[in-house]
C-alpha positions, -999 to +999 in steps of 0.1 A: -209+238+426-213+220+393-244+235+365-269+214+381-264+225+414-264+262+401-296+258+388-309+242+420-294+270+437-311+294+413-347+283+417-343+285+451-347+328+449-384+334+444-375+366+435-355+380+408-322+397+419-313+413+384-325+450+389-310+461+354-284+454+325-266+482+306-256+465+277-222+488+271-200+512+292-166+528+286-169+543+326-176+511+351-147+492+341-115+513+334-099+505+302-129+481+294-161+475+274-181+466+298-218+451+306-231+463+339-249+439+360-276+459+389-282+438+414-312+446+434-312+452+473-286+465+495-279+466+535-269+505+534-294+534+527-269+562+516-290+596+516-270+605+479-278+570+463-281+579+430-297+540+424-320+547+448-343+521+437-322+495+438-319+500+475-349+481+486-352+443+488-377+437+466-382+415+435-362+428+406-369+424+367-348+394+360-333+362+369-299+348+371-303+329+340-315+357+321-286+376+330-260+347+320-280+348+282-275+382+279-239+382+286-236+352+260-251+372+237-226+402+244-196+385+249-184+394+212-189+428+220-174+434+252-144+423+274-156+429+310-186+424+333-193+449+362-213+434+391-226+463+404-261+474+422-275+477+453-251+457+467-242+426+450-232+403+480-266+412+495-273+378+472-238+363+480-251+329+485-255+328+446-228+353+435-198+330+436-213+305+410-228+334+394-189+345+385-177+311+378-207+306+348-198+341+332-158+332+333-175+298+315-193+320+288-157+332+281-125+328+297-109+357+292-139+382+301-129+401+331-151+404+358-152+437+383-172+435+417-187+466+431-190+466+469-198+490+494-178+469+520-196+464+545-195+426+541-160+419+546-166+384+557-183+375+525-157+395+500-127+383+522-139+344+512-148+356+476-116+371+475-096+342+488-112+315+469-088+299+442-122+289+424-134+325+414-116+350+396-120+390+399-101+411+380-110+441+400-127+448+433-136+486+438-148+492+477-159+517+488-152+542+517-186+558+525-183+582+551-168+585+588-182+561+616-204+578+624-222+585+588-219+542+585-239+539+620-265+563+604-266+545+569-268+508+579-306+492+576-296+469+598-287+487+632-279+457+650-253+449+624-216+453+639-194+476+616-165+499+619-146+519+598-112+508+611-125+472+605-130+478+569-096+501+567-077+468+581-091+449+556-076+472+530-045+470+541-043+439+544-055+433+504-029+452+497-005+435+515-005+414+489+009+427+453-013+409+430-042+431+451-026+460+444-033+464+409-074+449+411-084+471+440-097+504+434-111+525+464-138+550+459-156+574+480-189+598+469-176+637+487-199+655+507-198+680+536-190+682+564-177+648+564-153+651+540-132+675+553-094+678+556-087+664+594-110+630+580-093+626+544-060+633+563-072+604+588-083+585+551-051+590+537-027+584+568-046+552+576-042+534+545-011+519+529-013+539+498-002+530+460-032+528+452-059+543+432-085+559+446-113+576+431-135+602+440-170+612+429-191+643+433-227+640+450-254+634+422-284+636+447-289+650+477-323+634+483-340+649+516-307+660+539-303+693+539-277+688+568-252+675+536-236+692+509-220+691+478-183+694+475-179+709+441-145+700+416-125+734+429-136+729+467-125+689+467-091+708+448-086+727+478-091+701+504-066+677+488-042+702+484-041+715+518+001+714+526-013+680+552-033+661+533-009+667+498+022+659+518+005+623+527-007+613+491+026+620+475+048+601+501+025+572+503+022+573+465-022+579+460-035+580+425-063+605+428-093+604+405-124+629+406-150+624+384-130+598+365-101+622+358-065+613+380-055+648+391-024+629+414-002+605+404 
């Protein structure tokens, strides 16, 4: 798709799909100075959202090419872009010319791709295509099958956990994945508990970093609950599930801090 065509392409959304710019974070992108791009809308509705807002597809506050001035007018200032939201490939029609016009702003700005990975189709093709570059892809790993069946607007929308954990593996198949994916799950009870991060960790190939996050919000559920910083400790290391990250070589982050390596 050439510039003309993108901007055909980006009068065609009526609404705008930019929920929100933070113009600098140390956090989003590790290792980076990043701009965060919010995308609005998203296909889950996670009880813990802490962008809760951003869930709905509605009109956000700006457009695409408001989004691409900005970043011109940061790209002096920082070295990475974070497509966050929402979900960003709720809009993945546009997002793949989106990526190429930032890499055109500047080359060597890196580019990271929040997902919740639900659309594997879309971020398999994304991820494949020799036309758009992402320097990291952090997916993440919401819950057990059953919390996805509850989460998912969409209910007549197929999706399994094992689907998305044999997409994983199959990324990192591949050793130039290995070192652009990141996984990330936000902990809760009683869904995080040892027998599923022992089915977590067994399941995936490993050598890999994966971060963990503590609940921010805890919106109306009071069948869920936090898993504080010393409760998560003891879960991971239970003699099982401790056992399995060493041997399949897990970097474990909580809260942004690796506590495994």
């Amino acid at each position: 798709m050439n510039r003309n065509e993108f901007e055909i392409e980006s009068r065609k959304f009526k609404k705008k799909i930019i929920a929100g710019i933070l113009p600098l974070s140390l956090n989003d992108y590790p290792g980076e100075i990043a701009s965060v791009i919010f995308f609005q809308g998203c296909n889950l509705n996670c009880f813990y959202c802490h962008n809760r807002e951003l869930i709905k597809e509605k009109e956000g506050n700006f457009d695409i090419e408001y989004a691409l001035s900005f970043i011109k007018m940061r790209k002096n200032f920082i070295t990475a872009v974070v497509l966050s939201g929402g979900e960003p490939l709720v809009h993945w029609r546009i997002l793949p010319s989106f990526i190429k016009e930032i890499k055109n702003i500047r080359k060597d700005l890196k580019i990271k791709l929040d997902t919740n990975g639900v659309f594997l189709d879309k971020l398999g093709e994304m991820i494949q295509s020799k036309d758009i570059s992402l320097d990291k892809i952090a997916i993440d790993i919401k819950g057990d099958q059953k919390f996805y069946e509850g989460s998912l607007k969409n209910k007549d929308f197929y999706f399994h956990i094992e689907k998305l954990i044999d997409f994983i593996n199959n990324l990192l198949d591949q050793q130039i994945n290995r070192n652009r994916i990141i996984l990330r799950s936000t902990i809760f009870s009683p869904v995080f508990n040892k027998d599923f991060l022992i089915y977590l960790f067994s399941k995936i190939k490993g050598n890999v970093n994966f971060y963990f996050q503590s609940m921010k919000n805890v919106g109306e559920f009071d069948k869920f609950n936090k898993i504080n910083k010393w409760e998560f400790y003891n879960l991971i290391n239970n003699n099982f599930v401790y056992k399995i990250i060493l041997e399949k070589k897990f970097n474990i982050f909580y809260d942004l801090v690796k506590i495994i390596s």
